[in-house]
N, C-alpha and C positions, 0 to 999 in steps of 0.2 A: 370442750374442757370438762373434765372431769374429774382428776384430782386437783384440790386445792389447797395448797400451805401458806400457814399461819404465823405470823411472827409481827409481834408487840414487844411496845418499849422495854427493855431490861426494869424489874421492879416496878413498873407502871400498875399498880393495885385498883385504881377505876376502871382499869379494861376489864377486870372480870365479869361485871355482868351482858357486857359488850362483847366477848367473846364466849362466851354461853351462847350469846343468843345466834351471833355467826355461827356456832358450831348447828344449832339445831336450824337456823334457817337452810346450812345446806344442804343438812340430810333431809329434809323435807322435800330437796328438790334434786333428790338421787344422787347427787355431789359428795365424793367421800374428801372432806376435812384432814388437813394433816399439820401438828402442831409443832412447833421448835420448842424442846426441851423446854427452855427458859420461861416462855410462854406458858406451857401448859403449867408450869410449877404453880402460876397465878388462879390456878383454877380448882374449883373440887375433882377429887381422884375421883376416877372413872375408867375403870380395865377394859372397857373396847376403844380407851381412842387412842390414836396412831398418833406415837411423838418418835421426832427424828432431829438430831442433831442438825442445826442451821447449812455448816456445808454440804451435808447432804440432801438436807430437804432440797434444795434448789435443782436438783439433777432428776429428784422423783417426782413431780409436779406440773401441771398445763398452767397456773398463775400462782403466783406470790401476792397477798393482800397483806401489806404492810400498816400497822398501827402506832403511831408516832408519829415523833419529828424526825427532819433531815435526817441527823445520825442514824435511827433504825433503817431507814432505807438505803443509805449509803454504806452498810453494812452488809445486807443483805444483796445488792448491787456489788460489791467488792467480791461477795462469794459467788454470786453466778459469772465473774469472770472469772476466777480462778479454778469456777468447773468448766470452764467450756458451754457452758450453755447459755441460750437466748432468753427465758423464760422470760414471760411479759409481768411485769411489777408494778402493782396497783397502792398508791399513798392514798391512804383514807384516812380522813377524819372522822370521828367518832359518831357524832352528831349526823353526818350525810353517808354512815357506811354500808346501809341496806339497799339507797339509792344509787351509791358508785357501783356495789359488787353486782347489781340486777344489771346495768348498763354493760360494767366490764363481760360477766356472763353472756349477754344477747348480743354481743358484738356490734355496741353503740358508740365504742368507746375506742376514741384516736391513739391509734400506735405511732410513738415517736421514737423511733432510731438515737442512743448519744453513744458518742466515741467516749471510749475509756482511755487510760493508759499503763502500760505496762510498765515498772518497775524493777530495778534489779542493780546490788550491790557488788562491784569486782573489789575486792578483796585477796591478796597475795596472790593473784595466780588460780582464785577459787571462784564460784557463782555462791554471795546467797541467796535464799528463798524468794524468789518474785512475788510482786504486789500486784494488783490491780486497784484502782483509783479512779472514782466517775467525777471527782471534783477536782484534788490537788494531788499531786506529790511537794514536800514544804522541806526545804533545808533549813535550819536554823541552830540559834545556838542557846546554850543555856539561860536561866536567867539574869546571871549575874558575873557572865562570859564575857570576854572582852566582841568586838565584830566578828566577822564571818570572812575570809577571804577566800572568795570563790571564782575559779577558773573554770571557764563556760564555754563548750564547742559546742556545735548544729553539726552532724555528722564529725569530718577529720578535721572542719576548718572552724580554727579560734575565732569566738564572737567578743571574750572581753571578761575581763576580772572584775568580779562583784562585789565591793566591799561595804557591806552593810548589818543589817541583823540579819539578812538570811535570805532565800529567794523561793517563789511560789511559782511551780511548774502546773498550769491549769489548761483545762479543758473548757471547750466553749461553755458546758453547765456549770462547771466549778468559777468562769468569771464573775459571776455577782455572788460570790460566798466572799472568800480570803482576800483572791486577787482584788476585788470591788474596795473592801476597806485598806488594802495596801495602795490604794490607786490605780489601778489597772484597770484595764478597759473592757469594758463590755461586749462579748460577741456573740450573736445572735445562736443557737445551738444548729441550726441547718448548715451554717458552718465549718466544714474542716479547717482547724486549727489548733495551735499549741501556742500557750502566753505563759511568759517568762516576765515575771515583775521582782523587781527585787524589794526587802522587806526596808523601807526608811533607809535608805541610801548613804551613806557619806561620802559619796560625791553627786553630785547634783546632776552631773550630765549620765550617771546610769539609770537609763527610762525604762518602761515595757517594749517588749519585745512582741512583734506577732510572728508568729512563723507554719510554714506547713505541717498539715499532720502528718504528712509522711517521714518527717526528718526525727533524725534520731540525737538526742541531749544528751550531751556528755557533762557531769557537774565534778570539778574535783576540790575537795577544800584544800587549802593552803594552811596546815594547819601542823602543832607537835602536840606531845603527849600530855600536857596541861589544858589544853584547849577543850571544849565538852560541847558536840556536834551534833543534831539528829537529824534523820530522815523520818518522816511520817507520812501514811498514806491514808488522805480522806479524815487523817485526825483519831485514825481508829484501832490501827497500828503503827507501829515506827522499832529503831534500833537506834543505838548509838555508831555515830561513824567513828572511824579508825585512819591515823596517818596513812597516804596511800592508799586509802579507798578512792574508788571511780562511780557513782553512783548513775547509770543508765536508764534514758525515761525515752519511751515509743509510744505511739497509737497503738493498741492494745486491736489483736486481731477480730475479735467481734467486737458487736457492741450491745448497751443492756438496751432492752426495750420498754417502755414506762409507757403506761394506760393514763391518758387524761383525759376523762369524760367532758368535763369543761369546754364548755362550746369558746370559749374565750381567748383571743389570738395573742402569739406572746408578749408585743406591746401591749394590748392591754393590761396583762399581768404586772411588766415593770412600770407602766403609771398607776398601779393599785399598790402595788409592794413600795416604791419610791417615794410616793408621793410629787408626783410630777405635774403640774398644774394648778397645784392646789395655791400657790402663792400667787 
């Protein structure tokens, strides 16, 4: 590895000394630094260093070190599948980021494979712009929208009308975000799979759904021109649906790969995060 890009939380102002000091520890160790716009705006001007708009940073680079939370990385994961590339993306914390990046660098540090999902809006006879998503794709409706009337196929064949506030199309990583608090089930990220939970139900017998990653979701609302719909992807973009839209969700052809230096296996994780035994 030898180039490396940089990207922290939007407006996050305590990384700046935090990224000073990444910037100079990797030129110390021959590693040329490459920063996303936004990021480097956090920091004193400096005319040799290398800033790159985020979707391209991801196409020019051997790792992404990410500073933040969830949504930075899941940002930055949505845009290296919508380039086509693998690059390996490292969550750091602030406090341990000298110790992760010296691991992630010496090749200490466990590459984990997750499926994403691909995204895509039919519209009259049209395609819109495809998404990429390493947690959810999320139908739902306004705030103060009446339900969601939603017609659900796995490929050609009808699974069932969903009539509730909305339904969460997740990936094995995305199960303990959205799908976790709508009640949806947990699945381990080694996993191929696709969970369909729908958002607070009114009816009681539409449950979660497990299904293959190979299968392709077809979601259509039942819906007129009063009605106020969205689609979002990962919570980071989205659009308004339209009568007559089809909204199409697939395992996405590669997948991102995420650096966890963490010797610590993923049960351990959800009895740390849960709080599972503690009572």
């Amino acid at each position: 590895m030898t180039r490396i890009g940089i990207v922290a939380r939007s407006h996050l102002r305590e990384a700046m000394p935090h990224l000073a000091e990444i910037e100079s520890w990797l030129e110390n160790r021959g590693l040329d630094p490459l920063f996303e716009t936004a990021t480097a705006a956090l920091m004193p001007a400096r005319p040799a260093r290398k800033v790159v708009d985020k979707p391209a940073l991801v196409a020019l680079v051997d790792l992404m070190v990410v500073l933040g939370g969830d949504g930075t990385l899941l940002s930055v994961a949505d845009c290296a599948g919508a380039a086509g590339v693998d690059v390996p993306i490292l969550g750091v914390n602030f406090g341990s980021l000298g110790f992760l990046t010296d691991a992630a660098l010496g090749g200490r540090a466990r590459v984990e494979e997750r499926m994403m999902l691909r995204a895509t809006t039919m519209r009259a006879g049209a395609v819109l712009p495809e998404h990429f998503a390493l947690n959810d794709v999320v139908i739902t409706k306004a705030a103060r929208a009446r339900m969601t009337d939603l017609s659900v196929s796995v490929g050609d064949e009808f699974v069932t009308r969903v009539k509730a506030d909305g339904l969460i199309v997740a990936t094995p990583t995305g199960s303990t975000a959205y799908n976790l608090a709508a009640g949806g089930p947990i699945v381990q990220p080694v996993v191929d799979a696709i969970v369909l939970t729908p958002i607070a139900p009114h009816v009681l017998t539409n449950r979660p759904i497990v299904i293959p990653a190979s299968s392709l979701v077809r979601v259509q609302p039942q819906m007129n021109e009063r009605d106020e719909l969205y689609v979002t992807f990962d919570g980071q973009a989205g659009h308004q649906l339209e009568a007559g839209d089809e909204v199409r969700i697939c395992c996405a052809e590669r997948r991102v790969r995420l650096l966890r230096p963490s010797t610590r296996s993923y049960f351990e994780l959800l009895r740390q995060k849960l709080k599972w035994n503690e009572r």
